[in-house]
C-alpha positions as CSV (number, residue, x, y, z in Angstrom):
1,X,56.3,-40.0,32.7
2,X,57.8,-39.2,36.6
3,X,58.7,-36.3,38.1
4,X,62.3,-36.0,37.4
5,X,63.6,-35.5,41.0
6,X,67.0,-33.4,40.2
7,X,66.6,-29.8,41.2
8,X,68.2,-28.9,38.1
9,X,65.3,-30.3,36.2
10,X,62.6,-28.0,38.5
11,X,61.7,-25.0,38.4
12,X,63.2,-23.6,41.7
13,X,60.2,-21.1,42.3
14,X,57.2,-22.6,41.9
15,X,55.7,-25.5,43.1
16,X,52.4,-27.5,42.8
17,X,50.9,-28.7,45.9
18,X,48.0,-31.1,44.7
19,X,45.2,-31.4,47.3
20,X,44.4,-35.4,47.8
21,X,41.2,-36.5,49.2
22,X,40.1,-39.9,49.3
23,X,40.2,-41.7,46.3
24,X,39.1,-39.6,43.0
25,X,40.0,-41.3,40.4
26,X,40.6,-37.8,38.4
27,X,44.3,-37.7,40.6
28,X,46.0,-39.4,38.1
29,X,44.8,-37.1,35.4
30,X,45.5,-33.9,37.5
31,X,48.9,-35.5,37.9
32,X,49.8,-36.2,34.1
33,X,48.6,-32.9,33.0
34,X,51.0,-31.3,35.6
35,X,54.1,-33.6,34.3
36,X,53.2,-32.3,30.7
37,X,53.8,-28.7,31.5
38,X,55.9,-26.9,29.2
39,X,58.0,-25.5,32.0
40,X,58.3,-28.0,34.8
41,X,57.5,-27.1,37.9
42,X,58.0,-29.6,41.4
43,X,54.9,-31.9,42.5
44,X,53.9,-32.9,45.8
45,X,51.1,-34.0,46.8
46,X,49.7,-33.6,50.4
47,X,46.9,-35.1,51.7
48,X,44.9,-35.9,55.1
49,X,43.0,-39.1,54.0
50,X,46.7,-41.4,52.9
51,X,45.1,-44.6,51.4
52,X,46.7,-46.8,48.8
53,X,45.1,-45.0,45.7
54,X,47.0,-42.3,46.3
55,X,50.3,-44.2,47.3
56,X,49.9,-46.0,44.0
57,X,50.1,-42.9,42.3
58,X,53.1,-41.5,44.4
59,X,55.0,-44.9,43.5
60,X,54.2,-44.3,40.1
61,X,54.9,-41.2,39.2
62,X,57.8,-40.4,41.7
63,X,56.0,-37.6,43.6
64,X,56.9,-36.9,47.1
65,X,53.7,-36.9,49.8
66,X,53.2,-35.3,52.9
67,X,50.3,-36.3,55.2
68,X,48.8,-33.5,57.2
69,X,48.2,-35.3,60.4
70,X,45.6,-32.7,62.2
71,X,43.2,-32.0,59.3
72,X,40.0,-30.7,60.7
73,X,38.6,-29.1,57.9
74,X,39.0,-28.0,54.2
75,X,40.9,-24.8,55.1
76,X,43.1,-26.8,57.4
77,X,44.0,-29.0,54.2
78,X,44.6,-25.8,52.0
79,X,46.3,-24.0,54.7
80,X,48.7,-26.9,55.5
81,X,49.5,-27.1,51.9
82,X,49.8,-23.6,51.1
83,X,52.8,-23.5,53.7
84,X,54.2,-26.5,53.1
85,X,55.3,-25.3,49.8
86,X,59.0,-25.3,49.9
87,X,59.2,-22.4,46.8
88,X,57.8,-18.8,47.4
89,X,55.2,-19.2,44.2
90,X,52.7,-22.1,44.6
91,X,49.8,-23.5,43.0
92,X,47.1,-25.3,45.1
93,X,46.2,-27.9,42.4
94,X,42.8,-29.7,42.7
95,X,42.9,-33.4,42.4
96,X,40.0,-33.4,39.9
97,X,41.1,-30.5,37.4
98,X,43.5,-30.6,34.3
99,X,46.3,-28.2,33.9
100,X,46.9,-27.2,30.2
101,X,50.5,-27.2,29.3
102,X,51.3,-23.5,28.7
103,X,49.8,-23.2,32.5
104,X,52.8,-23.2,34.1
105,X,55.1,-21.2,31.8
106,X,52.1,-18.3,31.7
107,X,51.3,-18.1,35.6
108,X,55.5,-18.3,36.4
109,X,56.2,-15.4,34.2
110,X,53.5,-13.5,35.2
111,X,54.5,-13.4,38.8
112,X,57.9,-13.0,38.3
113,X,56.9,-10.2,35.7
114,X,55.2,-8.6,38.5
115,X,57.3,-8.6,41.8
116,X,53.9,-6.9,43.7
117,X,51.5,-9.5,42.8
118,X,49.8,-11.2,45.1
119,X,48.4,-14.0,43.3
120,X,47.8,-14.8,39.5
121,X,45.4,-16.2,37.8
122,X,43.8,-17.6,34.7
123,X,40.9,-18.1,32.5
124,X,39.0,-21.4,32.5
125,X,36.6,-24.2,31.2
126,X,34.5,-26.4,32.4
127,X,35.2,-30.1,32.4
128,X,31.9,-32.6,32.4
129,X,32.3,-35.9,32.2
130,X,34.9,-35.3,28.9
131,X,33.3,-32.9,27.5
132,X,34.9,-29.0,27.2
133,X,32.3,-26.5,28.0
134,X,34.2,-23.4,27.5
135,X,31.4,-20.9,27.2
136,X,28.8,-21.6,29.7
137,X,26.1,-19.2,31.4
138,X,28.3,-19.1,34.0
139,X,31.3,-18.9,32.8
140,X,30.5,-15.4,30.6
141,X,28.8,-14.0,33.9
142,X,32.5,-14.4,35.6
143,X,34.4,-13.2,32.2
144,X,32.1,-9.8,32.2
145,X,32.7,-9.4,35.6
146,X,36.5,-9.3,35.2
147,X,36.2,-6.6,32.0
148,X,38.2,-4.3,34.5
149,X,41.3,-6.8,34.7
150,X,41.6,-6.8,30.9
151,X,43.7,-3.4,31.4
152,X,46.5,-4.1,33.0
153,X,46.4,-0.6,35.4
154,X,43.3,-2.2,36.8
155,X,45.5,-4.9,38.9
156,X,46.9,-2.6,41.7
157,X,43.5,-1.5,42.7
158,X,42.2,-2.1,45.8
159,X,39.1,-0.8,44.7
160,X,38.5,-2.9,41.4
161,X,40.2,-5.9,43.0
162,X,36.8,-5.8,45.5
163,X,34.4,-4.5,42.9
164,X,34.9,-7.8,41.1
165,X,34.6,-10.2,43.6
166,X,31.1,-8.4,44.9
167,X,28.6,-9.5,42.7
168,X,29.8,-13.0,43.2
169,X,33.5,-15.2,43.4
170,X,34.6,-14.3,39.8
171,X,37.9,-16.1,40.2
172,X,38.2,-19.7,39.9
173,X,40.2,-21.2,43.0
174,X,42.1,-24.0,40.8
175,X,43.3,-21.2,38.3
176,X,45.0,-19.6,40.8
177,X,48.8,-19.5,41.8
178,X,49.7,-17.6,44.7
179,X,53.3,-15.5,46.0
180,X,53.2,-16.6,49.1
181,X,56.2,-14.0,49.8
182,X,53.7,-11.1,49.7
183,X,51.2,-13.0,51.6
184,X,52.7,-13.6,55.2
185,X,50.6,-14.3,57.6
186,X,47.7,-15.3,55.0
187,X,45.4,-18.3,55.7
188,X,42.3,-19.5,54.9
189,X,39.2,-18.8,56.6
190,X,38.1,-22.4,58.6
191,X,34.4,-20.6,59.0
192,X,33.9,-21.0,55.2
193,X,33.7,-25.2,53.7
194,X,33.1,-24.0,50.1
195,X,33.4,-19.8,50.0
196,X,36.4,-20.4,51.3
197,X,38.3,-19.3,48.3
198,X,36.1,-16.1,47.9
199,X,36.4,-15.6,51.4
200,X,40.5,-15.5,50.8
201,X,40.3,-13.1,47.3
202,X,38.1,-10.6,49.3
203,X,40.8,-10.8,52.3
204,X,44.1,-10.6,49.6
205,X,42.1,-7.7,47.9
206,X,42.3,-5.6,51.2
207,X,47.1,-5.9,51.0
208,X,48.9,-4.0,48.5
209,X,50.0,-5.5,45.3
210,X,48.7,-7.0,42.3
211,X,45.8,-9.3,40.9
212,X,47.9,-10.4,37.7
213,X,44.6,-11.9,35.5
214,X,45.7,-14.1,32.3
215,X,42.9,-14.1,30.1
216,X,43.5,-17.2,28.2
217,X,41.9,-20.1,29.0
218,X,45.0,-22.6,30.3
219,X,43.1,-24.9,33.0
220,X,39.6,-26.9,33.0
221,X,37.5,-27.3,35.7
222,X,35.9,-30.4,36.6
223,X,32.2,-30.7,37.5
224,X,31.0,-33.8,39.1
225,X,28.3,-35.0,41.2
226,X,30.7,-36.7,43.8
227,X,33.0,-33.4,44.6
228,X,33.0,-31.2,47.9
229,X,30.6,-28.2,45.3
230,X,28.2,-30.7,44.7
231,X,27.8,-31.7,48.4
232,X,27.5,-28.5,49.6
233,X,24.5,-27.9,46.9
234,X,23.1,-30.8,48.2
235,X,23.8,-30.1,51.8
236,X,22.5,-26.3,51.6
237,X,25.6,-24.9,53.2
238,X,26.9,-23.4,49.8
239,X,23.6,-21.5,49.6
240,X,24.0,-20.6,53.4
241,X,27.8,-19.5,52.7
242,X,26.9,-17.4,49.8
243,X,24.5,-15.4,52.0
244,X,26.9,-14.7,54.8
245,X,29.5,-13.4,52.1
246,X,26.9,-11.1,50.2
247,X,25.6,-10.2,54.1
248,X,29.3,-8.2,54.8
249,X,29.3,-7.1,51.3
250,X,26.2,-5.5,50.9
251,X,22.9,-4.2,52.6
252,X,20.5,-6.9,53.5
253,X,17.7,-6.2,50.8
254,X,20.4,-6.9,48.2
255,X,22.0,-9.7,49.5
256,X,19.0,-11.3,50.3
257,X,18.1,-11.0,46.5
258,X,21.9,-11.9,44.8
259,X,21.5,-15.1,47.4
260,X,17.9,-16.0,45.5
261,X,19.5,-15.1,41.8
262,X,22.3,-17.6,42.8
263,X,19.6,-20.3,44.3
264,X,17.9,-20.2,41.2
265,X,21.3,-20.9,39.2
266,X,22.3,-23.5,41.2
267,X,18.6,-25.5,40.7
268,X,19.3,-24.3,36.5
269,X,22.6,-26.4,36.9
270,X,21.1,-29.2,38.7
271,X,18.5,-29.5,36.1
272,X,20.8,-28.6,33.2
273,X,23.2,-31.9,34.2
């Protein structure tokens, strides 16, 4: 299947932007399940490591690619593809993650339903090798701490768009579309190489509008052992990151201990693979 490239074909509002790195070979994948969507939606890819993997794919499936030339960090990728978008509703797609069909359709109307939101968002599973985990340890930690957004009054918040995000980043970056039209001057944070995204929620909590939450689960999650996550495990720096997060957010006895609670789930999950 391509990308059909006549406009009348797209939806004229939303695009995804699927972040390219390297050569995973999950980018195909990521690329079918955003063809399937039930409401079809322009692709383009953007990337700052072009090699012939990803060309291959381009060629293959139609899609157009635009190579950010002064990447000097993740945010810089995300930020370049964030305004790159041509449409005013976006999703930053992850190269590894599968989009469910009714993804699309679901975050689309929800936006448009909504003219104050300022991003949407989705329920999720985890994706391990092939297997579905949809109701991990983690993932029920992250559904309780959303409880407030399944009542709709809850979205405008400012308050209850914060409370969620401070025990921990409850929303899951991939399942995220954004309306960039009520986010001017928004970009992310080139301090942060893996809070980034929790970093950006906390931000977006602080502008008035909506955190439109779609409780179904409509996109899966890939864990591997080769992505950016698992580096930063490796590497420390998403232990360190948490810390500096739960630092501004709280007073430094309980940061100190959330950072432990979330060392000791991180070592569970390295165990637990």
């Amino acid at each position: 299947m391509k990308q059909d490239s006549t406009n009348s074909n797209w939806n004229n509002c939303h695009t995804y932007m699927v972040l390219a790195y390297k050569d995973s070979p999950y980018l195909e994948a990521c690329i079918q399940s955003l063809l399937a969507q039930t409401r079809k939606s322009r692709i383009i890819i953007t990337t700052s490591t072009p090699n012939s993997h990803i060309e291959n794919i381009v060629r293959k499936y139609d899609i157009e690619m635009i190579v950010n030339d002064h990447c000097g960090s993740i945010a810089s990728d995300w930020n370049f593809a964030f305004n790159q978008s041509p449409t005013g509703l976006l999703t930053l797609a992850h190269q590894d993650d599968i989009y469910l069909p009714e993804y699309g359709e679901s975050v689309i109307a929800a936006l448009n339903a909504s003219p104050d939101s300022l991003i949407a968002f989705t329920d999720y599973e985890e994706l391990v090798a092939e297997t579905q985990r949809k109701n991990t340890a983690c993932l029920i930690v992250k559904r309780l701490l959303l409880w407030p957004f399944y009542l709709k009054k809850s979205w405008k918040s400012t308050l209850i768009k914060k409370l969620i995000l401070y025990p921990g980043n409850s929303i899951c970056c991939p399942a995220v579309s954004f309306n960039k039209s009520n986010l001017e001057g928004f970009e992310f944070n080139p301090d942060f190489t893996v809070n980034l995204d929790w970093d950006a929620w906390l931000n977006i909590a602080n502008i008035k509008g909506s955190f439109t939450f779609i409780s179904r689960i409509l996109m899966q999650h890939r864990l591997n052992p080769d992505n950016e996550t698992a580096a930063s495990l490796r590497e420390n720096r998403r232990q360190q990151e948490d810390s500096t997060i739960f630092l501004r957010l709280w007073p430094a006895f309980v940061a100190r201990t959330l950072s432990y609670l979330y060392a000791l789930s991180y070592l569970k999950e390295k165990y637990d693979k």
